[in-house]
C-alpha positions as CSV (number, residue, x, y, z in Angstrom):
1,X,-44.1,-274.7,51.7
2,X,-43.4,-271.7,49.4
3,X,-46.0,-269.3,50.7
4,X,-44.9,-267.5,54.1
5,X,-47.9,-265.8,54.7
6,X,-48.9,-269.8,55.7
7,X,-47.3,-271.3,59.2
8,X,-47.7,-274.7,59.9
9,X,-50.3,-274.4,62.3
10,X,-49.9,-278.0,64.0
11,X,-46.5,-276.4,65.6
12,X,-47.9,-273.5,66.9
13,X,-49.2,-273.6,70.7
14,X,-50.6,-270.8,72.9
15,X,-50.7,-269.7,76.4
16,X,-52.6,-266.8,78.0
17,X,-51.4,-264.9,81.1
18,X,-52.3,-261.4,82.4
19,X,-50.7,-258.2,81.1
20,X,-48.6,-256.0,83.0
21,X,-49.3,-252.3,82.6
22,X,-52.7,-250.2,83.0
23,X,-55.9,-251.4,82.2
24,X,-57.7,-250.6,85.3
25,X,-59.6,-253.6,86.6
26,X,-59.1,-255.6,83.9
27,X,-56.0,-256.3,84.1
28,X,-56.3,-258.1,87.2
29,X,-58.7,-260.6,86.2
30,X,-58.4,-261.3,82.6
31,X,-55.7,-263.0,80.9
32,X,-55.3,-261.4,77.7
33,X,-51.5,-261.5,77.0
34,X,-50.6,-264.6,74.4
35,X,-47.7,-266.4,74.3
36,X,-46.9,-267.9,70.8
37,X,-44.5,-271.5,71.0
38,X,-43.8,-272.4,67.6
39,X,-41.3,-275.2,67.3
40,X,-38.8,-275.1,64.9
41,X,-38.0,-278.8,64.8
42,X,-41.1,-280.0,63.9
43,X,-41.6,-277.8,61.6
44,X,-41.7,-278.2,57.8
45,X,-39.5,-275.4,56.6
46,X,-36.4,-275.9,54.5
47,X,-33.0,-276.2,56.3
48,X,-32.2,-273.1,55.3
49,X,-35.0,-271.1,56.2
50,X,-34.9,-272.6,59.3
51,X,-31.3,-271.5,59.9
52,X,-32.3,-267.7,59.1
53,X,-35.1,-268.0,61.7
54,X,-32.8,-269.4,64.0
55,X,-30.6,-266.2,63.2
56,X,-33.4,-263.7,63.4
57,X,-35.4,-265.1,66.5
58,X,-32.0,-264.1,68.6
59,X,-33.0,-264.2,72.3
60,X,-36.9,-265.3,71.6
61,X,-35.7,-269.1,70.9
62,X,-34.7,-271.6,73.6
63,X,-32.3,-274.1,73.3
64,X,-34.8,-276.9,71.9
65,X,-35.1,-274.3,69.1
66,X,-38.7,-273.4,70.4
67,X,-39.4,-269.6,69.4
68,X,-41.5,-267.7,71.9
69,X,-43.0,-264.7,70.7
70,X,-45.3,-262.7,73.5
71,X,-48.0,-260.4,73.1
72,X,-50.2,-258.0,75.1
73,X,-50.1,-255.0,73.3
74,X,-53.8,-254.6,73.1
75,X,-56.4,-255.2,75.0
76,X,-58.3,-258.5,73.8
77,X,-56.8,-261.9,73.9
78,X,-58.4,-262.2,69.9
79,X,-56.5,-259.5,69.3
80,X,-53.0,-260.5,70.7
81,X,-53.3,-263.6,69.4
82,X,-53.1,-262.1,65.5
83,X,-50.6,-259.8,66.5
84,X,-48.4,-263.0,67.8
85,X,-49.4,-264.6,64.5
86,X,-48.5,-261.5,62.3
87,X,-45.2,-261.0,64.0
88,X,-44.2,-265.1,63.5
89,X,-45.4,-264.7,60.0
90,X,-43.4,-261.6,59.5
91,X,-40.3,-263.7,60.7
92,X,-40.9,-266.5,58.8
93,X,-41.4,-263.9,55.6
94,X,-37.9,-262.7,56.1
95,X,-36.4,-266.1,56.6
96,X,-37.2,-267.1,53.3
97,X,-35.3,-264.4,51.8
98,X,-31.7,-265.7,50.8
99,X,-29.2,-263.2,52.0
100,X,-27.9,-261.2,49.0
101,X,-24.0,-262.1,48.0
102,X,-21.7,-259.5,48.5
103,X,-19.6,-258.2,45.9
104,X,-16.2,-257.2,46.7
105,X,-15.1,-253.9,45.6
106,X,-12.0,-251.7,45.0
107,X,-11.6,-248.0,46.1
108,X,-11.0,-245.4,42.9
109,X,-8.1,-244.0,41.5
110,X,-8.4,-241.3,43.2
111,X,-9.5,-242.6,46.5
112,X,-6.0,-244.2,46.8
113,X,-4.5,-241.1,45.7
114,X,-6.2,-238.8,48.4
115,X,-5.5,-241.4,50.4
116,X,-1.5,-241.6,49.9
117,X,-1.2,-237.9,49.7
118,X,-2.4,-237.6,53.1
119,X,-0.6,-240.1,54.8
120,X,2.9,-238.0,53.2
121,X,1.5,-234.9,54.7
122,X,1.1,-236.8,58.1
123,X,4.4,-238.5,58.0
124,X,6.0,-235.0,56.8
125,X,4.1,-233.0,59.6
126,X,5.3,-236.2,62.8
127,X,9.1,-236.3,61.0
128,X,9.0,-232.2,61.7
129,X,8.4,-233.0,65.8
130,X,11.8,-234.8,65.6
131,X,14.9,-233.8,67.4
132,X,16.4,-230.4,65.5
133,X,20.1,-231.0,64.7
134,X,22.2,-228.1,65.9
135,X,24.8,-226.4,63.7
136,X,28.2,-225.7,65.0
């Protein structure tokens, strides 16, 4: 499964419940908020994709590696349903980018040199706050 845009729609589950917030009357009688289960193990995503979900779901995925993604942002269940899907989508999207490598690098000549010639100023400015020797 190369495309992201795509989920595998067999593992996906929802579940309406009313939104908190205004809405007037409304929000007392219709359930329009979604919740989106999508669950990873049953899933047909690589291992490593899965593992950079895992990583970027955080605290939206319980410990049987179910993600929960809730929204009730607008006003229609339709609505909140596509934003749910968007947002898993978006997820998934940046799962299946491998992390880049990291090159280790070395500071400039004359980084270091800025560098060491400030440390002998501070070590010449804290060897001046020593004891003064007294000449007889």
């Amino acid at each position: 499964m190369n495309d992201a845009s795509q989920t595998d729609h067999a593992n996906i589950t929802f579940e309406y419940f009313r939104a908190s917030g205004p809405g007037g009357q409304n929000v007392n009688k219709v359930s329009t908020a979604v919740r989106l289960r999508f669950d990873l193990e049953q899933s047909s995503l690589p291992p490593g994709v899965r593992s950079r979900l895992i990583r970027l779901a955080g605290n939206r995925l319980t410990e049987e590696n179910v993600l929960i993604i809730e929204a009730s942002r607008y006003r229609t269940q339709e609505r909140n349903q596509q934003d749910a899907v968007e947002r898993l989508n978006d997820l998934i999207r940046k799962a299946w980018q491998p992390p880049r490598k990291r090159r280790p690098t070395k500071p400039g000549k004359a980084a270091v040199e800025r560098r060491l010639t400030w440390k002998r100023r501070r070590g010449e400015i804290k060897r001046q706050r020593g004891n003064i020797k007294e000449h007889e």
